[in-house]
C-alpha positions in Angstrom: 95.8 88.1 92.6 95.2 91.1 93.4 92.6 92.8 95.3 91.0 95.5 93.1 88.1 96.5 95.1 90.5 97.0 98.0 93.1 98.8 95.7 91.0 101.3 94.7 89.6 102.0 97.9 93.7 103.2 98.9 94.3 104.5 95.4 91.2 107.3 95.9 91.4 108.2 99.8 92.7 111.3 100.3 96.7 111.4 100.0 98.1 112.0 103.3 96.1 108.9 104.7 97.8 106.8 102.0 101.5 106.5 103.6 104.4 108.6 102.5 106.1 109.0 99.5 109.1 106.8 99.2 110.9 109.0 96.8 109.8 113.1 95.2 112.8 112.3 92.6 110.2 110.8 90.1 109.4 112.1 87.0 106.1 110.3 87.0 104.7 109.8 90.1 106.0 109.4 93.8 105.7 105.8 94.9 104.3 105.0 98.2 104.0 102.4 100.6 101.2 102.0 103.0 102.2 101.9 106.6 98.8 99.5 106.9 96.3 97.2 105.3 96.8 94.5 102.3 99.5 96.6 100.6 101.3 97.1 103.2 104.2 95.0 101.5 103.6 96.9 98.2 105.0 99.6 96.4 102.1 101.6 95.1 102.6 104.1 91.9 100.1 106.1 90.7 100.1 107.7 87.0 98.5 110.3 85.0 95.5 109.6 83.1 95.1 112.7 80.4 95.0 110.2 77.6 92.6 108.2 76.0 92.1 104.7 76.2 93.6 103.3 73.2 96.7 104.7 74.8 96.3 103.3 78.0 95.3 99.9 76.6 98.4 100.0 74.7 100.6 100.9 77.5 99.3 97.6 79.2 100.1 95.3 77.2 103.5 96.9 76.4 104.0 96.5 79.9 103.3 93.3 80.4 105.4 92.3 77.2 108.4 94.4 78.8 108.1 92.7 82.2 108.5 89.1 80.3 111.3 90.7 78.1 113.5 91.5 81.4 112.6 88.1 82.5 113.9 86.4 79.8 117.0 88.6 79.7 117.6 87.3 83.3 117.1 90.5 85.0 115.7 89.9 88.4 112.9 92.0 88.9 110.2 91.9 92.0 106.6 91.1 91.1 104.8 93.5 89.4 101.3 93.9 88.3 99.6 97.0 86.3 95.8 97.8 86.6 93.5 100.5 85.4 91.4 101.4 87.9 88.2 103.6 87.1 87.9 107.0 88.8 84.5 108.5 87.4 84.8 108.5 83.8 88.4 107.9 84.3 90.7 105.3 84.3 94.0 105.7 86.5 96.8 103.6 85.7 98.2 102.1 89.0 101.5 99.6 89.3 101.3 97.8 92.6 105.2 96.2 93.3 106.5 94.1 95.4 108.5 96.0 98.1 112.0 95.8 98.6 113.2 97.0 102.1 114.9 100.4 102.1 118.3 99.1 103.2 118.8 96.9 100.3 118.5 99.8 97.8 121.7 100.4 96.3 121.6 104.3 96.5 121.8 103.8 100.5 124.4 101.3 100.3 126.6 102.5 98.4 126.3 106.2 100.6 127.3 103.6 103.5 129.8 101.6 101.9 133.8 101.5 102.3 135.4 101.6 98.1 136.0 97.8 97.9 132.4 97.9 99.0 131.1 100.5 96.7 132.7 98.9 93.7 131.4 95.4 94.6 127.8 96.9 94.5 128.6 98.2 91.0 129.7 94.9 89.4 126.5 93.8 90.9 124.6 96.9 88.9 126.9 96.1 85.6 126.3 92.1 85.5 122.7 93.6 85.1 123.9 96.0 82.2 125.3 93.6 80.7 123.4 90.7 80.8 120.7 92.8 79.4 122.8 93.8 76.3 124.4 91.2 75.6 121.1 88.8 75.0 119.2 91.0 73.9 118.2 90.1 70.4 116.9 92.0 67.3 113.5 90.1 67.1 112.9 91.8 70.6 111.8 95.2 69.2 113.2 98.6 70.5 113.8 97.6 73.8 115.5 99.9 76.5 116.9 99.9 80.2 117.2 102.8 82.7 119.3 100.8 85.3 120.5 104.2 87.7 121.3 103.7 90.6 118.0 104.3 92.1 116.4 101.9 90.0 118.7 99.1 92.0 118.4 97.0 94.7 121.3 94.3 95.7 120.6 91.2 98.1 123.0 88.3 98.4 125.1 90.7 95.6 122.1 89.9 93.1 121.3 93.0 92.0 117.5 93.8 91.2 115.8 96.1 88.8 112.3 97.5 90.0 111.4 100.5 87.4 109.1 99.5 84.3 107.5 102.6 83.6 107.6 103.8 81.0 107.8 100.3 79.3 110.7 100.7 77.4 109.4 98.2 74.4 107.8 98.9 71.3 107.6 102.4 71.2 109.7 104.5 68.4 111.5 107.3 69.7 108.7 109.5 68.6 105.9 107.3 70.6 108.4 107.4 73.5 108.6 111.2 73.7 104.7 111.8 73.7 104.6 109.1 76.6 107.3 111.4 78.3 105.2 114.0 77.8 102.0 112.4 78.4 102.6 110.7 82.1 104.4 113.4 83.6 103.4 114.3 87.2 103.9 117.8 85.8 101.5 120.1 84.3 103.6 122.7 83.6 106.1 119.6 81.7 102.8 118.8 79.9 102.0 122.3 78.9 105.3 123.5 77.7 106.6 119.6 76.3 104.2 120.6 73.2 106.6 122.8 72.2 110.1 121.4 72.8 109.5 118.0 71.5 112.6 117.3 70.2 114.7 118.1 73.6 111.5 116.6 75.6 112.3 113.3 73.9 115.8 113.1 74.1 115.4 112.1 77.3 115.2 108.8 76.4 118.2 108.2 74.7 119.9 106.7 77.2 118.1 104.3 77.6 118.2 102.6 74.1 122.4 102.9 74.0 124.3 100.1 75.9 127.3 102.0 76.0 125.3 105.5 77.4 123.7 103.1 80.2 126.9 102.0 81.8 128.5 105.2 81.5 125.6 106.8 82.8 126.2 104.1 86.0 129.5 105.6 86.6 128.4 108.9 86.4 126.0 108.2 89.3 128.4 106.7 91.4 130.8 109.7 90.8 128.2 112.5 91.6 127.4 110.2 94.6 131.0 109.8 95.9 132.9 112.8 93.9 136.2 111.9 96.4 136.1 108.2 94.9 135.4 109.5 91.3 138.7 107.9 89.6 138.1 104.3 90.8 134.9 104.6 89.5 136.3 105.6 86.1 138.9 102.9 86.4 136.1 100.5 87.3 133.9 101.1 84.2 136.7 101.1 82.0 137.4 98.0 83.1 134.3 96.5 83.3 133.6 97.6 79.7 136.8 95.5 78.2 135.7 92.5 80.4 131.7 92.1 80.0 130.8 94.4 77.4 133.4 94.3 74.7 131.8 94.8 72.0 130.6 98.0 73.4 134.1 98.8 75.2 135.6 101.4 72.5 132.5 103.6 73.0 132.2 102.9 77.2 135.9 103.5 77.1 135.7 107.0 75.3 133.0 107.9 77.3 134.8 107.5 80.7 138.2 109.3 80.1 136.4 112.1 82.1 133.5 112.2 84.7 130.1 111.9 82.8 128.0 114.9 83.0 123.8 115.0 83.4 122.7 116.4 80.1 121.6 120.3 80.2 118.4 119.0 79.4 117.7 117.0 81.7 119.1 119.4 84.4 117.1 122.1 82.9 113.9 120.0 83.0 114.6 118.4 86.8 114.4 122.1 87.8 111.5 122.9 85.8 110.2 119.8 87.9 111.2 120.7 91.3 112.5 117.1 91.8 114.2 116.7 94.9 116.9 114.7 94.8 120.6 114.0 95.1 123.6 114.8 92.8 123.4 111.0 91.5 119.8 111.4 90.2 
């Protein structure tokens, strides 16, 4: 259980005594782990609280119910708790996360790995992807999956999914794009999202196709390792006929080329200032 009192008392310091930022590639938040104390074997993640409580209220127990979705999908994910913690007349929503060790992440692996190596890691990544799709079920809701690269680990060739924010359950795609717009780290995203909603929301799409999320795997791996780029096509077209075949025609025709990052979501990383590599 965790420690609230002593959650809030690291939540609220100033920031630089909290530990540094494990990634500045988030659209959300930068996760951190402290270097000390009782979360020292935590990932910590910190999100914005312009909305009301209704919202907030609503985006716990989605979160909750998408945690025990993935569960029951067989995805392996670490443990995860959410909390609203009051600030003032505030209340800050905080994920506290299991941590996996850096090593284990699959981004840095597969930077460090030989090709038979590197493709391993993505059948781990795919069994994921496809276990997801394949069970899940209609009476599940809108349910969606961002499984990048960076959203990976892989121990023991288990691979395991640590990103639940934004729940992907429940929400229409019109619900989804305010949340998009809501929780971003960005003001300036959270100024000028009023205005584009349309393109603001598409961000999600992704996420709700089966066929988009393993082809946007590949696409990762090839902007990762651009010399290795035609295994990785190989590999996905593959992988498609053999686990996902009732996707394969569209994973197929989605691979006869390198995948490209939308021009949206380029436009808005830069708009962000996200730091981050040509996988992200």
């Amino acid at each position: 259980m965790t420690d609230l009192k002593a959650l809030e008392a690291l939540v609220f310091q100033e920031v630089e005594n909290r530990g540094k930022p494990l990634s500045k590639l988030g659209y959300f938040c930068a996760p951190f782990q402290p270097e000390t104390g009782p979360f020292s074997d935590k990932v910590v993640k910190i999100y914005q609280n312009h909305v009301p409580y209704s919202t907030l209220a609503t985006l716990l127990r989605h979160h909750d119910d998408y945690i025990n979705v993935l569960t029951r999908l067989g995805i392996r994910v670490p443990e995860t708790e959410i909390h609203l913690l009051e600030n003032g007349s505030k209340l800050v929503p905080v994920i506290v996360q299991d941590a996996i060790h850096p090593k284990f992440l699959m981004r840095h692996q597969m930077q460090l790995a030989d090709l038979q190596r590197a493709l391993k890691l993505m059948d781990s990544a795919g069994l994921v992807i496809a276990r997801f799709w394949n069970a899940l079920t209609q009476d599940m809701g809108r349910v969606g999956f961002h499984p990048s690269i960076r959203n990976f680990a892989v121990i023991d060739k288990e691979a395991i999914f640590f990103d639940s924010f934004p729940p992907l359950i429940h929400y229409t795609h019109v619900e989804m794009g305010e949340i998009l717009l809501q929780f971003s780290e960005s003001l300036l995203i959270r100024f000028v999202g009023p205005f584009v909603p349309q393109m603001l929301a598409r961000i999600q799409d992704e996420w709700y196709s089966p066929s988009q999320t393993l082809i946007g795997l590949v696409g990762s791996a090839c902007r990762l390792r651009p010399s290795d780029q035609g295994y990785f096509l190989d590999w996905g077209r593959e992988f498609a006929h053999t686990h996902m075949p009732q996707f394969s025609n569209e994973i197929i025709e989605g691979l006869q080329r390198v995948p490209q990052l939308p021009g949206y979501w380029t436009s808005f990383r830069k708009i962000l200032r996200l730091q981050g590599k040509p996988n992200i």
